[in-house]
C-alpha positions in Angstrom: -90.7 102.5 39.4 -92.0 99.0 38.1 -95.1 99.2 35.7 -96.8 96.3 34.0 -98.1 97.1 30.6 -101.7 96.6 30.2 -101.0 94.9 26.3 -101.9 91.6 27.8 -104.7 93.0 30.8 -107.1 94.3 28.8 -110.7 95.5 29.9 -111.7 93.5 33.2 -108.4 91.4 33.1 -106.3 94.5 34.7 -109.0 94.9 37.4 -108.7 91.2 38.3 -104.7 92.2 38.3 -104.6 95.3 40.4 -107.2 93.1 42.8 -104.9 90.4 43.4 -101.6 92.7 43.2 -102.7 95.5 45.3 -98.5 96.3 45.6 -96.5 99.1 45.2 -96.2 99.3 41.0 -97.8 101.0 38.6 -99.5 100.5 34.9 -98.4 101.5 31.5 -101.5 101.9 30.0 -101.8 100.4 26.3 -104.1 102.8 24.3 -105.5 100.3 21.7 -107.2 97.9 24.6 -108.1 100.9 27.0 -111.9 100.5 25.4 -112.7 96.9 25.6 -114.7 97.2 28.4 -115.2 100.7 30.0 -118.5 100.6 32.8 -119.1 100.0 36.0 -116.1 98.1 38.3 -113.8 98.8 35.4 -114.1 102.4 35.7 -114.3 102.7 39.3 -110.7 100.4 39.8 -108.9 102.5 37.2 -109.8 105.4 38.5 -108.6 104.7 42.0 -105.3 103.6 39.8 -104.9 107.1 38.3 -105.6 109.1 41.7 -103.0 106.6 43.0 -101.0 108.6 40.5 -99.8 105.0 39.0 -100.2 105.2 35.2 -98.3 105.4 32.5 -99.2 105.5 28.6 -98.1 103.8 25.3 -99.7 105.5 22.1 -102.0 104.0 20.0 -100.9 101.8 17.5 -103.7 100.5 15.6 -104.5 101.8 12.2 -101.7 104.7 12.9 -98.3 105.5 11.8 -96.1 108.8 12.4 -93.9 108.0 9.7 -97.0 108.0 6.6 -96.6 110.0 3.6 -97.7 113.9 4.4 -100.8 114.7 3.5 -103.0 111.1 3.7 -106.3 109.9 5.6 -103.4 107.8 7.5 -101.3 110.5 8.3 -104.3 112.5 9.4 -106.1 110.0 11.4 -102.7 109.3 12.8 -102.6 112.8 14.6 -106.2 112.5 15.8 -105.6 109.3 17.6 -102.2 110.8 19.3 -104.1 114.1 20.2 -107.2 112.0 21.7 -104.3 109.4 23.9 -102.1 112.9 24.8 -105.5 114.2 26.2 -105.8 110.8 28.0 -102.8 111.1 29.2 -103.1 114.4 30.5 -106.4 113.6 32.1 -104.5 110.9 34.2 -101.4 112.7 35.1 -99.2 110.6 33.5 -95.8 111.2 33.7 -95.1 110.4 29.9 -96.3 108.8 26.3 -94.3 105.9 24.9 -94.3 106.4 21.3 -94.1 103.6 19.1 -93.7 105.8 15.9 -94.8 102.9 13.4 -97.0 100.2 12.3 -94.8 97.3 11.6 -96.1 96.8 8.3 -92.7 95.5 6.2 -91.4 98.1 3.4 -88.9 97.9 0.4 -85.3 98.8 1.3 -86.0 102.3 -0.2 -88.8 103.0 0.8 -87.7 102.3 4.7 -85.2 104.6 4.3 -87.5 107.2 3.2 -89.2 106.8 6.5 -86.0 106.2 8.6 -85.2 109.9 7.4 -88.4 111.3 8.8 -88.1 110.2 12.1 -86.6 113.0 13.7 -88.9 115.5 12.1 -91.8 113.6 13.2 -90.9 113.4 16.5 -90.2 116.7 16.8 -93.9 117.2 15.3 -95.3 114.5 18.0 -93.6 116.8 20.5 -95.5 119.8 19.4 -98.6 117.9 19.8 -98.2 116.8 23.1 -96.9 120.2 24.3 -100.4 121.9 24.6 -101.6 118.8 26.8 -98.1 119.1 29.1 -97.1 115.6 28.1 -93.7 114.7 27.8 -93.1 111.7 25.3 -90.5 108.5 25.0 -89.1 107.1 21.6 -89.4 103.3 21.6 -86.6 101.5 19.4 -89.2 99.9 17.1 -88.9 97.2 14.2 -87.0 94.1 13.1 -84.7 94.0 9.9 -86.0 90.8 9.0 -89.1 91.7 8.8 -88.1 94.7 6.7 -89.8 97.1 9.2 -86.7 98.7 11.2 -87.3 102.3 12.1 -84.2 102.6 13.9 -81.2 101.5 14.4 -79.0 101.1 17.4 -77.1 104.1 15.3 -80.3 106.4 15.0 -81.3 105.2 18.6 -78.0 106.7 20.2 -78.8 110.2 17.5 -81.9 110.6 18.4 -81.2 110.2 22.0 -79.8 113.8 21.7 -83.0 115.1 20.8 -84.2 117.8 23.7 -88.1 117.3 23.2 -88.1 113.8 24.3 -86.5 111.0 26.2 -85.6 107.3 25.4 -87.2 103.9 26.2 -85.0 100.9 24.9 -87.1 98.3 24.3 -85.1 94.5 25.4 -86.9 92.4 23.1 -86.9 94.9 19.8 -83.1 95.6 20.7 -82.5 92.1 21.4 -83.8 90.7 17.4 -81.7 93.2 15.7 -78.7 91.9 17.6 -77.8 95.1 19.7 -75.4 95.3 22.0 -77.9 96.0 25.4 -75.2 96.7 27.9 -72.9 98.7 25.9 -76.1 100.8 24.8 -77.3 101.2 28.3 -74.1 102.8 29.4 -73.4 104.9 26.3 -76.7 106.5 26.8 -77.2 106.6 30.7 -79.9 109.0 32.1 -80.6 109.7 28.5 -83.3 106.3 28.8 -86.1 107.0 31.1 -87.6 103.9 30.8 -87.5 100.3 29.6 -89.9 97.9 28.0 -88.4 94.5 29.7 -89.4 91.2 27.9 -87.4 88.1 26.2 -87.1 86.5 23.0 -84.9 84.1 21.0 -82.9 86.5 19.0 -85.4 86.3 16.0 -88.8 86.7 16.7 -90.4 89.4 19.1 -92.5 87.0 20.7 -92.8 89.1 24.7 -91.8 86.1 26.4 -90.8 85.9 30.3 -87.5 87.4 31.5 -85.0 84.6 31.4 -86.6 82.7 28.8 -84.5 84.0 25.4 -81.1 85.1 24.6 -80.9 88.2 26.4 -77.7 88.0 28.6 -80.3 89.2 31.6 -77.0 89.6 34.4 -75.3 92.1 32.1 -78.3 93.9 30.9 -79.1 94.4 34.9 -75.8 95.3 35.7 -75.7 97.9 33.5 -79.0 99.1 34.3 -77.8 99.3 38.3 -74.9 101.8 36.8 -77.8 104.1 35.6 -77.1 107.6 37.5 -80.7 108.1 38.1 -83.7 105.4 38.4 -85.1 104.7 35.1 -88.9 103.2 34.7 -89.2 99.5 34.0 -92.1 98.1 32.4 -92.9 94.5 32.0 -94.4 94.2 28.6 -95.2 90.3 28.1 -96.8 88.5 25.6 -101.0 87.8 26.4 -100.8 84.2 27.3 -97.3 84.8 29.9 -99.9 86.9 31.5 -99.7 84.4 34.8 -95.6 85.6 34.7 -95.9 88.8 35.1 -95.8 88.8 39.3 -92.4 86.3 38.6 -91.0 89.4 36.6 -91.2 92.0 38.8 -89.8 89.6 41.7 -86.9 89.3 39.4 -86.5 93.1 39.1 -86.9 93.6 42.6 -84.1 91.1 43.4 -81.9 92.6 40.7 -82.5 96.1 41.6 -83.4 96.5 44.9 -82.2 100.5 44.4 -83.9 101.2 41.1 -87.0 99.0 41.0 -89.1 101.9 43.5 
């Protein structure tokens, strides 16, 4: 199924979306903006989204990070805010959390190692959070290593893939600054991804821009996604101001994918 990620429709800009896109694709629904504006037509249009049963959601990001030291404010605040978004989520019905295990805040070489090594443990502990709520919960590749904020590497991302409390979302646009090889991960992993965050960039910055519009070698990445044994989710996730691309974007999908994009 297409989704569009709410990161750049917050508050009354996604009801002025679903209005004038009344199609057949659903919304990833980005935690941190979900409170901008909350009465009257804003409430009534997402919850005719939800009983459509056409919403997904991405964690919170703001002010949280999975990977803190054990035993700080952080670390503790962190675990409210995932409780309070995996009770969203199960109030919705969504079929899954993106996690995005990290702020992006950059790190000294050892002391990103430190938090590299706690991944898995942590994500076994997010699991066990979102168990009581019956949500299941994606692992977003995360990070840049020139910013000095990589969380995981293609490495880790294919290890932790084996993980059986969650599933995988490959993220184009984080994948595509650290200089992965998209294709070759896409078919290495298979129906181990359940979803993708699709988006462009130039190799070095992870700026959200339109499909098309970096260094992402688009055909290849598509073609290997069309291999996929089962349909995977595929989430537009642009930049605020390429809001007005978003529609182009899932007309591309569409035409690449006629068999997965449903």
């Amino acid at each position: 199924m297409i989704y569009i990620s709410t990161y750049p429709l917050p508050g009354e800009r996604l009801t002025e979306f679903a209005d004038a896109h009344a199609e057949d694709m659903g919304y990833e629904l980005f935690f941190d903006n979900l409170s901008r504006l909350s009465a009257g037509s804003y409430e009534g249009r997402m919850k005719e989204l939800i009983e459509q049963g056409k919403v997904s959601v991405h964690c919170p990001m703001e002010g949280c990070d999975l990977l803190a030291d054990d035993g700080t404010e952080l670390m503790r605040h962190t675990i409210d805010m995932h409780k309070r978004c995996f009770e969203l989520a199960q109030a919705v019905g969504a079929p899954y959390v993106v996690i995005h295990p990290c702020s992006l805040e950059p790190f000294d070489s050892e002391k990103t190692l430190i938090r590299r090594l706690r991944l898995n443990e942590r994500m076994y502990m997010t699991a066990g959070l979102a168990e009581p709520y019956g949500v299941k919960i994606l692992l977003e590749n995360i990070g840049s290593w020139r910013e000095n904020n990589l969380m995981v590497t293609e490495e880790d991302f294919i290890a932790l893939s084996k993980g059986d409390k969650w599933g995988m979302l490959l993220d184009t646009g984080h994948a595509n600054v650290n200089g992965w090889d998209i294709p070759s991960l896409i078919r290495t992993l298979g129906s181990r991804i359940k979803g993708f965050h699709l988006h462009d960039n130039d190799g070095m910055t992870d700026s959200h821009q339109p499909i098309y519009n970096g260094t992402i070698p688009w055909n290849d990445v598509f073609a290997a996604i069309s291999e996929m044994p089962s349909p995977p989710d595929l989430t537009v996730e642009y930049n605020p101001k390429y809001a007005d691309d978003i529609m182009a974007a899932v007309g591309i999908i569409r035409n690449e994918l006629p068999h997965k994009a449903i």
